[in-house]
C-alpha positions in Angstrom: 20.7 55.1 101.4 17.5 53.9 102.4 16.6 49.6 101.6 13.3 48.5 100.3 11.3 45.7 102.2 12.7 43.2 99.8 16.4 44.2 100.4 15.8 43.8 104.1 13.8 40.2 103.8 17.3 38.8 101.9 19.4 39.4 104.8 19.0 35.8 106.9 19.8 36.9 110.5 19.3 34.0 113.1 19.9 33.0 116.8 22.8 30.3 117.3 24.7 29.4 120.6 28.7 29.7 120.6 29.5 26.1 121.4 33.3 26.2 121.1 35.8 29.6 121.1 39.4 29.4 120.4 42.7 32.1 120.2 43.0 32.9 116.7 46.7 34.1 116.9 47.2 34.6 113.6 44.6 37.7 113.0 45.8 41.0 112.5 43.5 42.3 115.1 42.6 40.4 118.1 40.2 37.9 117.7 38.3 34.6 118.7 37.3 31.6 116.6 33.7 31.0 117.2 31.3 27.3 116.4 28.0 28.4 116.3 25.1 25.8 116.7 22.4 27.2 114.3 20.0 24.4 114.8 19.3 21.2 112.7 18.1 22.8 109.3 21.3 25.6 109.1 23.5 23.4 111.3 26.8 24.5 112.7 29.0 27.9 111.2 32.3 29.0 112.2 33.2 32.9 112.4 35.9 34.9 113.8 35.0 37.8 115.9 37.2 41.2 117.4 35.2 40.6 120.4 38.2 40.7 122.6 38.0 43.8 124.5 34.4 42.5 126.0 34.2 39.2 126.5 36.5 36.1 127.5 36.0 32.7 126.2 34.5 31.6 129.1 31.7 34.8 128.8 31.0 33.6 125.1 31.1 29.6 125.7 26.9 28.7 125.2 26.0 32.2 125.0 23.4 32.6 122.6 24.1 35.5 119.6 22.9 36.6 116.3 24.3 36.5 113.0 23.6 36.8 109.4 24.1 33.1 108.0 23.6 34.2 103.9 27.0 35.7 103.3 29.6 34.1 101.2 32.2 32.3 102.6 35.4 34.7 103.4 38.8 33.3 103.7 40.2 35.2 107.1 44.1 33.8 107.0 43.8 29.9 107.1 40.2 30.3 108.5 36.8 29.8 106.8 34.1 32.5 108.0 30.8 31.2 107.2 28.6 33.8 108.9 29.0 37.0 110.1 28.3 37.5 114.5 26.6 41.3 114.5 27.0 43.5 117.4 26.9 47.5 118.2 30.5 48.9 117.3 31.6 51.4 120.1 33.5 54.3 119.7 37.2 52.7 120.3 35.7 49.6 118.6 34.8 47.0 121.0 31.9 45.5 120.0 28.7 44.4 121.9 27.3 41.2 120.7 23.2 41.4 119.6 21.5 38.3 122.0 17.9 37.5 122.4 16.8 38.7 126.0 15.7 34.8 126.7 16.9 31.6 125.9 15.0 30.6 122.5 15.5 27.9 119.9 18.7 27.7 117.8 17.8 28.9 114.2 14.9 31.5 114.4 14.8 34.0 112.3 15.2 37.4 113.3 12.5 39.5 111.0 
């Protein structure tokens, strides 16, 4: 299915850095709570990530990502996702995070 211009300028995909990572125990797959600082005019998101297999919590802690901020909230257990971290899915699903080559500002677009 192929997406028109338009479909593609709705999806808000920005740069944030991870500023806290926890366990999050109670998810049926391994996973990590992440705080993402978005910059002052989208502010700071949480998400939960299967990023396990690749990265520690030290390896994430002020790395910067990118995630689509426009999605609906999801309820995840207890937890509130309020953005959604993108990354390549390998073939036994580990997932490599999307980053900006160089350190940029918190909240640009990615267009």
């Amino acid at each position: 299915m192929e997406l028109t211009w338009q479909d593609f300028e709705k999806v808000a995909m920005h740069v944030g850095t991870i500023i806290q990572v926890n366990d999050f125990p109670e998810a049926r797959k391994p996973a990590y709570q992440l705080t993402i600082d978005f910059g002052e005019i989208i502010g700071i998101r949480k998400t939960s990530a299967q990023i396990t297999k690749r990265y520690s919590k030290e390896d994430l802690l002020n790395r910067q990502i990118v995630a689509v901020v426009n999605f609906p909230k999801k309820q995840i257990g207890k937890f509130m996702s309020e953005c959604l971290v993108l990354g390549a899915v390998g073939e036994e699903g580990d997932v490599i995070l999307l980053a900006p080559d160089f350190k940029i500002e918190n909240g640009l677009r990615i267009g």
